[in-house]
N, C-alpha and C positions, 0 to 999 in steps of 0.2 A: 028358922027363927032368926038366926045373925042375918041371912040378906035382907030378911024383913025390917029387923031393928036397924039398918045399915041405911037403906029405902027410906023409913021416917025420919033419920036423921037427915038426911039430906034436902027431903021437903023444910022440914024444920027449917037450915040452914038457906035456903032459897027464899023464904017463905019473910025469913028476919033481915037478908040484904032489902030483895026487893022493897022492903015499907022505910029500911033507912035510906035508900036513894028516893026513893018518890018524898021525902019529908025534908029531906037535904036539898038546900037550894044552890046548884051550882051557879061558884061566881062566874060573872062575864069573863071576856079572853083580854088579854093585853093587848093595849095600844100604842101604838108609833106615830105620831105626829109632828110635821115640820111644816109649817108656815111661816108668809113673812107677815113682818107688824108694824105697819106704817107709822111715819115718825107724828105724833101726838094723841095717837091714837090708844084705846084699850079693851082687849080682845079678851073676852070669855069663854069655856066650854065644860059642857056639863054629861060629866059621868056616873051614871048608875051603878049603886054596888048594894049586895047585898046585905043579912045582919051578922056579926059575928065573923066577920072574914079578915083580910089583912089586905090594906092596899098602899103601895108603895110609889110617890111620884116622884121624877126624877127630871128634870131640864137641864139646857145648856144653850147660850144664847153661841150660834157658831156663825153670825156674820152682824155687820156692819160696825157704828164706831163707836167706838168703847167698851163694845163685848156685852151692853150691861143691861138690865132690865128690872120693872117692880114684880114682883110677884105674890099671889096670895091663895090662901084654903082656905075655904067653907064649908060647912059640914052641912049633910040635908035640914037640918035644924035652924041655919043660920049662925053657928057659931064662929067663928074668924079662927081657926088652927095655926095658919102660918099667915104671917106678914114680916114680907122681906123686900130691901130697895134698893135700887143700883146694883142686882150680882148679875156675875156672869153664870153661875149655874149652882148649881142646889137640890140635893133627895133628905126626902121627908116621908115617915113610914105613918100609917094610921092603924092603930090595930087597938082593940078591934071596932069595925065600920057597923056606920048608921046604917037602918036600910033607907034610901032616898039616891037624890043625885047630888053630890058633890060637885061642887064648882071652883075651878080653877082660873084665875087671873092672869094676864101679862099687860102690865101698862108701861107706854113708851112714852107717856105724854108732858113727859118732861124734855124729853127732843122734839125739836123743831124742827131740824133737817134731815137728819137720818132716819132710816127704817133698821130692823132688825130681821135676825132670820134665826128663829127659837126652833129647838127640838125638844119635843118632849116624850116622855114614854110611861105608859100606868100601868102596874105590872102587878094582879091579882092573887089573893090565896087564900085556900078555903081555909074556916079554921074548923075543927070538930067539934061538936056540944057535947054534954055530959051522956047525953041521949044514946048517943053515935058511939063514944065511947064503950059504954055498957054493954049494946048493943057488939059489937065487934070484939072483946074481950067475951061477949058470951058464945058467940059465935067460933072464936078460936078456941074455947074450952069443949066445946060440942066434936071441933075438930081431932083433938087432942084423946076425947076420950073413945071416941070412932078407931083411931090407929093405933095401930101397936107402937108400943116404947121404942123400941130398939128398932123399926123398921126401917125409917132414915136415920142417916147419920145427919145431914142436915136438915136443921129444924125447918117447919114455915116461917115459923118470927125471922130466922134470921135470914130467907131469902126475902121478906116481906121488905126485912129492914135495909140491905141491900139496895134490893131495885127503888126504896125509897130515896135512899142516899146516892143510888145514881142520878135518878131523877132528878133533887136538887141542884145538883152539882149541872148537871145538861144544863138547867135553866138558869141557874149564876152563872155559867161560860157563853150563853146565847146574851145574857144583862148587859155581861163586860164586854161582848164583843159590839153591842151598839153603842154603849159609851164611846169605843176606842172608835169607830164610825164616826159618833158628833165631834170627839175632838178630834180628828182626821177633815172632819171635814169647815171646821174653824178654823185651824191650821192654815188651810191651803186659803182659804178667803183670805185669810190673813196676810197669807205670801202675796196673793196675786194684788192686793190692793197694796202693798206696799210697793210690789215691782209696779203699777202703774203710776204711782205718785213720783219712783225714781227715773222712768222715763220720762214723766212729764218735766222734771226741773232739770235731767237732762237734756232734752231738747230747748227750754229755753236758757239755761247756761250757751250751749253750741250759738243759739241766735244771738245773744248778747256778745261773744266771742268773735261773732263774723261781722256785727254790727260796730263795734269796738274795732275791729282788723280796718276796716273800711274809714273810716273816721280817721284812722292815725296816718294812713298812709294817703287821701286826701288835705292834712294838716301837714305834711313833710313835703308832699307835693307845690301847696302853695307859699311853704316858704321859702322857695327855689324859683317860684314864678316871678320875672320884672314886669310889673305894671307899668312904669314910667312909659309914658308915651314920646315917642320918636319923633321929631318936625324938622323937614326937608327945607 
């Protein structure tokens, strides 16, 4: 009779995951993107997400001059979430999401000369419905009442809660590590354009210097030369 009672509990518990993941709509995966944005130009891109979820954008403009760009959010609806102009970077959280595609802005078309070079990254999270909830809380009570008390010292909750909280933590250390990437990699654009603008005005100082040297030492020259002409 317990292996039997043991046997439909498990059906049971089988039986209630399986219809909450078939009814749960997983969000899409994170994205990484880095394009450049030609100077008066304004570049679009539209990302799908689910209802009820959590979605996190995040950019950083890491090349050309000024650092800076417009940017904006739209919700699948058409509603305007964020409108921002002239930054260099910017995270904005939406929670919780339309289902539709959201649409993301970068206009440059206030520069004329320059391009940009944006990174951006969308970084998704499911959120749970009451449904799911219910559901899992009953689920762990089925759990609870299948094992004996005293059998573990450690609970499920708390290895549940555990490997949840590592989880998070994995995925805010992989977050910061591509931030610390886009500003690593504005940084060095940043160096390298500025060491080319200091060789540029060092080389034409050197030229003005050798042109300068020449000229002075041609004018000390001819004020040592006699033109007076000589008659025999």
């Amino acid at each position: 009779m317990a292996a039997l009672r043991l046997l439909r509990l498990l059906l049971l518990l089988g039986a209630g995951r399986g219809a909450g993941a078939g009814a749960a709509a997983a969000p899409p995966p994170d994205a990484e993107v880095t394009f450049v944005l030609p100077a008066g130009r304004r570049e679009c891109f539209y990302q799908g997400a689910p209802a009820n979820a959590s979605l996190e954008a995040e950019y950083q403009v890491i090349g050309g001059a000024g650092l800076d760009v417009d940017f904006s959010l739209e919700s699948p609806s058409g509603r305007l979430l964020v409108s921002e102009f002239r930054r260099s970077d910017g995270a904005h959280t939406v929670e919780p999401t339309e289902p539709g595609d959201y649409k993301l802005c970068f206009d440059n078309s206030f520069s004329t000369i320059s391009e940009k070079l944006v990174f951006f990254e969308l970084i998704f999270d499911s959120a749970q419905d009451e449904e799911e909830e219910e559901e899992e809380e009953e689920g762990d009570a089925w759990v609870e009442a299948a094992e004996p008390e005293d059998a573990l010292d450690v609970k499920i909750e708390d290895i549940k809660e555990s490997i949840e909280t590592m989880r998070s933590r994995l995925e805010r250390s992989i977050q910061m590590q591509t931030l610390l990437r886009a500003f690593e990699a504005r940084d060095r654009n940043l160096q390298e354009s500025n060491l080319g603008r200091v060789n540029f005005w060092s080389a034409v100082n050197l030229a003005v210097l050798v042109v300068v040297a020449f000229l002075q030492v041609y004018l000390l020259k001819s004020l040592f030369e006699d033109k007076r002409t000589v008659r025999t």
